[in-house]
C-alpha positions as CSV (number, residue, x, y, z in Angstrom):
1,X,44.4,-12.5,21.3
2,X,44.5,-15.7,23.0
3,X,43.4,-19.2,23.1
4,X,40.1,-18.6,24.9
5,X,39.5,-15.9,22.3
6,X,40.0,-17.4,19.2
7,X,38.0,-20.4,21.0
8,X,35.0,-18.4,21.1
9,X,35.0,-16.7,18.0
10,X,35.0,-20.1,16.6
11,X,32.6,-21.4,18.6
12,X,29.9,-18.6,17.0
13,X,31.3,-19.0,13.9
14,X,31.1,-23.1,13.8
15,X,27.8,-22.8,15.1
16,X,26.3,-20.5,12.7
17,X,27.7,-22.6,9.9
18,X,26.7,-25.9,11.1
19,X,23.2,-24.8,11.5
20,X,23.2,-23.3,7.9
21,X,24.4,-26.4,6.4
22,X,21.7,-28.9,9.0
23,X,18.7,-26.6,7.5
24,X,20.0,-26.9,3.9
25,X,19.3,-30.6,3.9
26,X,15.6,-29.6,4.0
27,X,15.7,-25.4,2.7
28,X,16.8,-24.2,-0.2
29,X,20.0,-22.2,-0.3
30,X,18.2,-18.8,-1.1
31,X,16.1,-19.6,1.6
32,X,18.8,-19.6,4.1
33,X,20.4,-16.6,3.5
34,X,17.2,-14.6,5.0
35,X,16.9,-17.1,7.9
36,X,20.9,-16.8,8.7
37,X,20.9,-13.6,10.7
38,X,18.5,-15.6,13.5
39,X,21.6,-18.2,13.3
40,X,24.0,-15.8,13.6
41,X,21.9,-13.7,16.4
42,X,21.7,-17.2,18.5
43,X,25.8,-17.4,17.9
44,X,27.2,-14.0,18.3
45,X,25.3,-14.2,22.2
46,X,27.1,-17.6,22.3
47,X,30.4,-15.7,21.6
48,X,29.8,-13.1,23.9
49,X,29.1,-15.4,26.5
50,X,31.8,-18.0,26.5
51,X,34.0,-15.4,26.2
52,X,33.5,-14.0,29.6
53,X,33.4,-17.6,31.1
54,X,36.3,-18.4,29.9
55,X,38.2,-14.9,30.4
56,X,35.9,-13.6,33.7
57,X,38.0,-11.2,35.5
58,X,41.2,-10.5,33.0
59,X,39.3,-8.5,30.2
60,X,39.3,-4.8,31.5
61,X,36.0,-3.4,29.3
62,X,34.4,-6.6,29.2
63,X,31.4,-4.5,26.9
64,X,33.6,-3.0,24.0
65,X,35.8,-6.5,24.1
66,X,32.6,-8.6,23.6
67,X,31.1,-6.2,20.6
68,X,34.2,-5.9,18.7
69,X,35.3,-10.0,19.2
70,X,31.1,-10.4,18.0
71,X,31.7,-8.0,14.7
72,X,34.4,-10.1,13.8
73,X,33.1,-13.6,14.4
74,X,30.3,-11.9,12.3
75,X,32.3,-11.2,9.8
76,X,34.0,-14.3,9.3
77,X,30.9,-16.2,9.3
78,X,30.0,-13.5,6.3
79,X,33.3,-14.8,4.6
80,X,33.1,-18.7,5.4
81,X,29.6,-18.7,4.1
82,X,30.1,-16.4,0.8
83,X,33.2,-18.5,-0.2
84,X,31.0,-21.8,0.3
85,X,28.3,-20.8,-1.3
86,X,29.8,-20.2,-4.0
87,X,32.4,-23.0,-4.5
88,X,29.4,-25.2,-3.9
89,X,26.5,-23.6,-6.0
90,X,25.5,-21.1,-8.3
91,X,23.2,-19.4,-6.1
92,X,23.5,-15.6,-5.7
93,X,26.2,-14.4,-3.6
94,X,26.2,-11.9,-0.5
95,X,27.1,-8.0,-0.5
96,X,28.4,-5.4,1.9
97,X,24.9,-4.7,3.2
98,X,24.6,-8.8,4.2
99,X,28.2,-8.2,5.5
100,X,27.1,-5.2,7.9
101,X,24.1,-7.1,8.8
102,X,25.6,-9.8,10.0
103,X,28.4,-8.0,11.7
104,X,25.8,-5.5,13.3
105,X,23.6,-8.7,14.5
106,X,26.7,-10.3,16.0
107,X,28.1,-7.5,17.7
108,X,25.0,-6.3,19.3
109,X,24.3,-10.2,20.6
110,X,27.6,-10.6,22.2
111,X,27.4,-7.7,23.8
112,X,24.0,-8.7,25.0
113,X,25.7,-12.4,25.5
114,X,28.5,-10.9,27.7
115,X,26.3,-8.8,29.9
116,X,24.3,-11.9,30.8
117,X,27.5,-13.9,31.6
118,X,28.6,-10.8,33.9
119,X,25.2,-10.8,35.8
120,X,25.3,-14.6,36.2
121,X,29.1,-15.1,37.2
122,X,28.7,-11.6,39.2
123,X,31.8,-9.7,38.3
């Protein structure tokens, strides 16, 4: 992995996180675990998409690069946001089928996000 990797893995990930935590000033936590996949949705096409600015022309299967680099950031946003939740509150913690939610959301977005980056950079 390099630099411009990791960079937009946790640019999806820091985005999904900081709009969880702007919403839970005025939304209960519960609450934002069923809006979170929309966040995450928004993110993972983010991730997809700076990825291919950043690396145009050196990733050879720009598709299955982009879905596997969204499945992760997916999954560390799962992670980040199951360990906060519950350092900070009580509230009821995620499970595997949150976990392949939000990797299957993210995936399928930066895949999406990378195809539009393609068609606008033309490669």
């Amino acid at each position: 992995m390099t630099i411009a990797t990791l960079k937009s893995i946790f640019t999806g990930v820091g985005g999904s996180l900081v709009l969880a935590v702007f919403c839970s000033t005025f939304i209960a936590i519960d609450t934002i675990f069923f809006i979170m996949p929309v966040f995450i949705a928004f993110n993972g096409a983010l991730t997809g998409y700076r990825l291919v600015e950043t690396m145009k022309n050196r990733i050879i299967n720009i598709p299955v690069f982009s879905f596997v680099l969204g499945v992760g950031a997916g999954a560390i946003t799962f992670v980040v946001l199951n360990f906060a939740v519950s350092f900070l509150s009580n509230a009821f913690s995620l499970d595997i089928y949150d976990l392949l939610i939000y990797m299957g959301i993210s995936g399928i977005t930066s895949y999406l996000g990378a195809k539009l980056a393609v068609r606008y950079f033309n490669l």
